[in-house]
C-alpha positions in Angstrom: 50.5 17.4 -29.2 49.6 15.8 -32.2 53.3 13.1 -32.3 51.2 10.8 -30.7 47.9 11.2 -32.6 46.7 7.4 -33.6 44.4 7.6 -36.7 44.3 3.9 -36.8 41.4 4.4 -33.7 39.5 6.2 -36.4 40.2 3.9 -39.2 39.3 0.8 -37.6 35.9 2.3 -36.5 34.5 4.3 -39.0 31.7 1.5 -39.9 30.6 1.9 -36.7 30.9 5.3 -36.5 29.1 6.5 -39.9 27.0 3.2 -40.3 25.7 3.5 -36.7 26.3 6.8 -35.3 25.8 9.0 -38.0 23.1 6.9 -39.7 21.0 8.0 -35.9 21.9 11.7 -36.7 21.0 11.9 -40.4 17.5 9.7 -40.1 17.0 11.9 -36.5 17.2 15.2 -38.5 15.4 14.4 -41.8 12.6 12.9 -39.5 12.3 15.9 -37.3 12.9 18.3 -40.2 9.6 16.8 -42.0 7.2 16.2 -39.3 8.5 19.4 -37.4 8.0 21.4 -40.7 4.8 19.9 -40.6 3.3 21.4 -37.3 5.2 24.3 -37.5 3.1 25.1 -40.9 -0.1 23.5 -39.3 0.8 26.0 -36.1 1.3 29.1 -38.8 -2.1 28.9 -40.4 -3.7 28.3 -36.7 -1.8 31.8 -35.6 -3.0 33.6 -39.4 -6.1 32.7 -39.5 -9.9 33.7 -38.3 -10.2 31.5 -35.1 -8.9 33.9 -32.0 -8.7 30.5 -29.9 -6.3 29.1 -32.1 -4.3 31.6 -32.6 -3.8 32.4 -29.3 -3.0 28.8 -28.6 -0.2 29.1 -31.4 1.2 32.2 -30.4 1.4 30.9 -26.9 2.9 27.5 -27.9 5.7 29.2 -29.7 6.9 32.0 -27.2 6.8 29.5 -24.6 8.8 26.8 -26.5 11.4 29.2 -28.1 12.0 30.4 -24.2 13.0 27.3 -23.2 16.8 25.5 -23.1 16.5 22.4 -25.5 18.9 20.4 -23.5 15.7 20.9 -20.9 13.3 19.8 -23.0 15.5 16.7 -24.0 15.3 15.5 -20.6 12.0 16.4 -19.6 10.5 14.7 -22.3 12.6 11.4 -21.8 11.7 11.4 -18.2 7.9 12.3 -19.5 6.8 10.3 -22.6 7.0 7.0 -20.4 4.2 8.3 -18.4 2.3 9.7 -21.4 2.4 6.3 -23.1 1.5 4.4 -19.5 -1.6 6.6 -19.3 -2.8 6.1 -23.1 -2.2 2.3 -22.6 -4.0 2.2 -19.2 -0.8 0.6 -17.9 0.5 0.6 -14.2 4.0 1.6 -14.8 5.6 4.0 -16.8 6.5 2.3 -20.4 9.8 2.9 -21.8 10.0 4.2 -25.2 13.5 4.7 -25.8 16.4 7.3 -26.5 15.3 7.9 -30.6 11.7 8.0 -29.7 12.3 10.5 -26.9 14.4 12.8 -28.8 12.4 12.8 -32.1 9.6 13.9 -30.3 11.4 16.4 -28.2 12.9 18.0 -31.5 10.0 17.7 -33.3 7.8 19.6 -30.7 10.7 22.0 -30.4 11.5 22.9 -33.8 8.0 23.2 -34.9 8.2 26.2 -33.0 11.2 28.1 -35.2 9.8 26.7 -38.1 6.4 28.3 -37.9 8.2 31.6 -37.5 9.6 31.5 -40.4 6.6 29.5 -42.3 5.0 32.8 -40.6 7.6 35.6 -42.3 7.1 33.8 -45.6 3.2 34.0 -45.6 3.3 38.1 -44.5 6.1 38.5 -47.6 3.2 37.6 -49.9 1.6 40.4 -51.2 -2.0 40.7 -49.5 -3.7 41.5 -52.5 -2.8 37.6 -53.7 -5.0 35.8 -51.1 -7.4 38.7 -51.6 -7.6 37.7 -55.3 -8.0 34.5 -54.0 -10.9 34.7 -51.6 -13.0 37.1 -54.0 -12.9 33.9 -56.8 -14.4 32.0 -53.9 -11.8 29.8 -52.4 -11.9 29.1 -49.0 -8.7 29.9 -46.2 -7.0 26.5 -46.3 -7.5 26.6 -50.2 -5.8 29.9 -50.5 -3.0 29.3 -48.4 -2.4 25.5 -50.0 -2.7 26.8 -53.8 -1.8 30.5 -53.7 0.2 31.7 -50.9 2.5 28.4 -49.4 3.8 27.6 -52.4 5.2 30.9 -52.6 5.7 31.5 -49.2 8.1 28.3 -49.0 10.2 29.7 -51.8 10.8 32.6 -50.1 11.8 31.5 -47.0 13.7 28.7 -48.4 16.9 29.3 -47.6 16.7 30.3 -43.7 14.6 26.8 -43.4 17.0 25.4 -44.6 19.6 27.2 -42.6 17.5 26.1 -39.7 17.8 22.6 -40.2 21.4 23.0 -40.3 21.3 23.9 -36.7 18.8 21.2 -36.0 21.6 19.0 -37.7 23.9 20.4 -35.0 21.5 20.1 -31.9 21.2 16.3 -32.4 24.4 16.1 -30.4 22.5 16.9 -27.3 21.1 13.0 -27.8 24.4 12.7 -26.2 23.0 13.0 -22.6 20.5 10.6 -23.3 23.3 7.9 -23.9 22.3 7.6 -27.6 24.5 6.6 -30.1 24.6 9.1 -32.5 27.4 10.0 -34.0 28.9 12.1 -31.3 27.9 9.1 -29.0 29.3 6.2 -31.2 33.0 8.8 -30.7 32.3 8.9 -26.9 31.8 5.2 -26.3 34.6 4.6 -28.8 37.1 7.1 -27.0 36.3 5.9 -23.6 36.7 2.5 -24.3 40.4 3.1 -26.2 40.8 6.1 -24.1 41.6 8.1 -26.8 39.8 11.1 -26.2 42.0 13.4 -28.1 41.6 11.8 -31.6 37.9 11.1 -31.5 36.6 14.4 -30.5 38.8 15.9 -33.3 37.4 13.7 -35.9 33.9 14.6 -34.5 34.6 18.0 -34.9 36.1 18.0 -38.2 33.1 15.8 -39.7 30.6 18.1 -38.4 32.2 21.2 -39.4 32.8 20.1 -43.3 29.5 18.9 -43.2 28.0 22.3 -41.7 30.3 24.3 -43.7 29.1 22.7 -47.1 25.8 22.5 -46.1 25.8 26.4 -45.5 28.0 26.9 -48.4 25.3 25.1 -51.0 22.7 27.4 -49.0 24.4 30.4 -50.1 24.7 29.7 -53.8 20.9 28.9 -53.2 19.7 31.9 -51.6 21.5 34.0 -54.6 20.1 31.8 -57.3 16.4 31.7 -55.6 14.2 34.8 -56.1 11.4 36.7 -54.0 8.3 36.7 -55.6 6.2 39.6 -55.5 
């Protein structure tokens, strides 16, 4: 199987490959890791706090997202952001915002939604009588969760966030059905178009899985080195 395995398809394409393709991945990931972090915190403190509408809204939001195939939601906002943009713009026909723009939105809105459960398991880890402590010296909600509890709360919860955007790391792949050139896509264009299937989809796979695999490794040593606070 592997007599007629031609690295020089590899070799002569790894610019491309890394450069173009994996550069989409990495910026795709650390761009929906901060901005999905973001709202998924912003959706946390909605869900904790005094305001029933909000929280409702939040709990809602996340049960329905985390019930839904991403692959779905990939296409269903590629095929709906157009639209969204024609109607903000008061155009007449749908405006085209593009593969990266489609699926950073998509993953943002989606991963929010596993990242404010675990935002949400960090914040109940904190001992109540810590925002208690807080309130009765006269600080308000958003004040007690920015100075006393989130700091803490992130610490805790460190290492499965960062377990989680591991996954997201993986999931970018599904950029593939949008025809995006990530790294996954840059291998597909490159193996259709030398038809060497075989060797590409290897490389792919090895790359992601030392990548993954160090990743989760340098997440272990973490989580053992990182402390609860009580």
């Amino acid at each position: 199987m592997f007599a007629n395995f031609d690295t020089h398809v590899i070799t002569n394409n790894l610019s491309y490959l890394f450069l173009d393709g994996m550069r989409f991945t990495l910026i795709l990931t650390a761009l929906s890791t901060v901005t999905g972090v973001f709202l998924g915190t912003l959706l946390t403190l909605m869900r904790l706090g005094r305001w029933k509408v909000l929280a409702a809204f939040s709990a809602g939001y996340v049960n329905f997202v985390r019930s839904l195939p991403l692959v779905l939601v990939i296409f269903w906002f590629f095929f709906l952001v157009p639209w969204i943009a024609m109607w903000m713009t008061g155009g007449s026909r749908p405006i085209p915002v593009g593969a990266f723009m489609s699926a950073f939105i998509t993953f943002t809105l989606f991963e929010a939604a596993y990242f404010a459960e675990i935002v949400r398991a960090g914040i109940q880890s904190i001992p109540k009588g810590q925002p208690s402590a807080g309130y009765a010296l006269g600080l308000r909600y958003w004040q007690v969760m920015g100075y006393i509890v989130l700091p803490q709360a992130f610490r805790n919860v460190l290492p499965v966030l960062l377990t989680q955007i591991i996954a997201l790391f993986q999931d970018t792949t599904l950029v593939y059905v949008l025809s995006a050139t990530d790294f996954l896509g840059a291998a597909d264009k490159i193996a259709k178009r030398d038809f060497r299937q075989f060797e590409l989809y290897i490389f792919v796979a090895v790359v992601y899985f030392l990548i993954s695999f160090a990743a989760s490794y340098a997440v272990k040593r973490l989580q053992k080195r990182v402390a609860i606070i009580h």
